[in-house]
C-alpha positions as CSV (number, residue, x, y, z in Angstrom):
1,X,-4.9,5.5,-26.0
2,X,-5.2,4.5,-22.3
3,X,-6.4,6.2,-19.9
4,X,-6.9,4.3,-16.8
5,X,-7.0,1.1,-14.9
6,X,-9.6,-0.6,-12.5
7,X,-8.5,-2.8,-10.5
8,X,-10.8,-5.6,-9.4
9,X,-9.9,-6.9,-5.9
10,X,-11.2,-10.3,-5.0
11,X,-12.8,-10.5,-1.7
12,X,-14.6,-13.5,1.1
13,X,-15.8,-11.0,2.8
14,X,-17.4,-8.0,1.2
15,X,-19.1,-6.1,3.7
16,X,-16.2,-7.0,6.1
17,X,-13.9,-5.4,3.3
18,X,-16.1,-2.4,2.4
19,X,-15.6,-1.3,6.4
20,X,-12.0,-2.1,6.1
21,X,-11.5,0.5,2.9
22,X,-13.9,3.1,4.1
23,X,-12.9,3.7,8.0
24,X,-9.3,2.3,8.1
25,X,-8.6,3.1,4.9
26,X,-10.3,6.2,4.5
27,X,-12.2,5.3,0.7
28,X,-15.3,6.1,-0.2
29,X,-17.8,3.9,-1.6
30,X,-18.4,5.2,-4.8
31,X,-21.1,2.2,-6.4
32,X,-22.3,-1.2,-5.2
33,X,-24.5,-3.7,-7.4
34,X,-28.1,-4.1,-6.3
35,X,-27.6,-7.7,-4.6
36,X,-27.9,-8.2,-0.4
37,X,-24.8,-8.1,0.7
38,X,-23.8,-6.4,-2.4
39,X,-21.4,-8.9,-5.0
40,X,-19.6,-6.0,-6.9
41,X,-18.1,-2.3,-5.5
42,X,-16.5,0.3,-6.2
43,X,-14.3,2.1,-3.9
44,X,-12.6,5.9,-4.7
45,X,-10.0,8.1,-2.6
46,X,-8.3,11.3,-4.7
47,X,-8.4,10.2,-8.2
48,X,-7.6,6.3,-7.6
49,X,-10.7,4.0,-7.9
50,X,-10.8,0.5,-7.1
51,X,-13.1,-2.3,-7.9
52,X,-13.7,-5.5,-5.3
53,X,-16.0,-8.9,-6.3
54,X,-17.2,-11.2,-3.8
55,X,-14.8,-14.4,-4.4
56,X,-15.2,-18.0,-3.1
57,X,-11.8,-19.6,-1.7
58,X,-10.9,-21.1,-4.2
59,X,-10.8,-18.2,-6.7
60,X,-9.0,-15.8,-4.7
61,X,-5.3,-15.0,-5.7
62,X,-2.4,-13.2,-4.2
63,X,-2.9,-9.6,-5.8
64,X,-0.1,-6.7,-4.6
65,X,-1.1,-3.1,-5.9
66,X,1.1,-0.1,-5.6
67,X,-0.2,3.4,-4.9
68,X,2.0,6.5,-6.0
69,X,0.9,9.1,-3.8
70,X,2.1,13.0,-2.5
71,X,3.0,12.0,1.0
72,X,3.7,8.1,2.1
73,X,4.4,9.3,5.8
74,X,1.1,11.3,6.3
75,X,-0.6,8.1,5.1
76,X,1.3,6.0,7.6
77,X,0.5,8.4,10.2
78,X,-3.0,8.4,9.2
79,X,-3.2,4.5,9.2
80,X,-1.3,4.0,12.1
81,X,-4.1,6.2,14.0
82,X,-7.0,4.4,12.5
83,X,-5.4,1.2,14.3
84,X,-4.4,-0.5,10.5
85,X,-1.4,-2.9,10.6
86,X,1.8,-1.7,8.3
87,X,4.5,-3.7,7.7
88,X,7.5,-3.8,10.8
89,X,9.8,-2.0,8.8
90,X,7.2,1.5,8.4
91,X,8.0,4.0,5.8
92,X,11.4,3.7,4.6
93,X,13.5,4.4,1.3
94,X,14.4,1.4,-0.5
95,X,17.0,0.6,-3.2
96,X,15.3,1.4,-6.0
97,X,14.9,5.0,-5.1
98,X,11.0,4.8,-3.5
99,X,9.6,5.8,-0.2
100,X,7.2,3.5,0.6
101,X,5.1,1.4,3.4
102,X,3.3,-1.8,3.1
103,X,0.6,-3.5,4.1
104,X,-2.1,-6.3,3.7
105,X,-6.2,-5.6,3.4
106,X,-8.6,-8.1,5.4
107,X,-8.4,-10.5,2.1
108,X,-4.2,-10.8,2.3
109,X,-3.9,-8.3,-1.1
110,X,-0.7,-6.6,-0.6
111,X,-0.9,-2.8,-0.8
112,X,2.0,-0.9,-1.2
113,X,2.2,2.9,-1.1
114,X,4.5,5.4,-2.5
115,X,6.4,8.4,-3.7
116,X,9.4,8.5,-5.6
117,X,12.8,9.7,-4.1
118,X,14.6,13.7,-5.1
119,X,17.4,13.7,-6.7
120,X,18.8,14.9,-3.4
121,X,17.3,12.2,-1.7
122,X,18.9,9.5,-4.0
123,X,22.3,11.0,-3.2
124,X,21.7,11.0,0.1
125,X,20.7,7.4,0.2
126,X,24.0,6.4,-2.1
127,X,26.3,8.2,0.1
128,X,24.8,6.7,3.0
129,X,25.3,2.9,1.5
130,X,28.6,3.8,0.2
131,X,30.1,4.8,4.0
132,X,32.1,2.5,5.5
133,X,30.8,1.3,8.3
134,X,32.4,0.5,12.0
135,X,32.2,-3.1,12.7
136,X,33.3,-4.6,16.1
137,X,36.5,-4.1,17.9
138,X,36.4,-1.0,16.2
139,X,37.5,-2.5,12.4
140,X,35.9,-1.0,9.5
141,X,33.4,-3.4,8.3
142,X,32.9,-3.7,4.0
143,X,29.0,-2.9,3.1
C-alpha cells in the first residue's frame, strides 16, 4: 500500500532556496543533513513535505508539482503579500474543472496550486463557455 510521496526538488542554490520556501513560501524547515551549507532538506507546510538536493547545472531538470489545497485564493493573497511572483493570469478556473495559480521557485520548478471545482461551480463555468458572445458591430460571435 502507498502512503505517500516525497518529492526531491533539485536546487543551485540551497540556502538561497531554503529562504525562498520558509519566508515567501511560508514552509518550515523540518531536517537538513549535517554538511555547511547543508546538501539535503526537508521542507513541511500542513501535511505536504518536500525534499530539495543541492544540484550542479547540469543535473537539474524542469520539475512542475501540483498542490491540492483548501483555499487557492488565500494562498495567492498570502503570496502576493510576501512579494512572490504568480503567474499573469492569478487564480482562475480552468477547463478541466480546477481553481488554480501558478508559479516558479528560485530554481524554475513550476508549482502549481489547487482545489477542485463544486459541482455548482462546474455549471457555472459551462454555462458561461456555452453563451454566445457579442462580437463587433454588434454580431454574435461563435465561442
Amino acid at each position: 500500500m502507498f502512503r505517500e510521496t516525497h518529492p526531491i526538488l533539485g536546487t543551485r542554490d540551497i540556502q538561497r532556496a531554503i529562504v525562498f520556501y520558509t519566508h515567501q513560501l511560508g514552509f518550515e524547515l523540518a531536517f537538513g543533513d549535517k554538511a555547511d551549507p547543508p546538501n539535503y532538506v526537508g521542507f513541511r507546510r500542513d501535511a505536504v513535505e518536500l525534499h530539495m538536493q543541492f544540484q550542479f547545472e547540469h543535473e537539474m531538470g524542469t520539475i512542475r508539482l501540483r498542490f491540492l489545497v483548501e483555499d487557492p485564493d488565500a494562498i495567492f493573497n498570502e503570496y502576493r503579500l510576501r512579494g512572490v511572483e504568480c503567474n499573469s493570469k492569478g487564480v482562475h478556473d480552468t477547463p478541466w474543472g480546477t481553481r488554480e495559480f501558478a508559479l516558479y521557485d528560485v530554481d524554475r520548478n513550476a508549482l502549481t496550486f489547487y482545489r477542485d471545482l463544486t459541482s455548482e461551480e462546474k455549471e457555472r463555468l459551462m454555462s458561461e463557455r456555452d453563451r454566445p458572445r457579442s462580437g463587433p458591430e454588434g454580431s454574435t460571435a461563435l465561442p
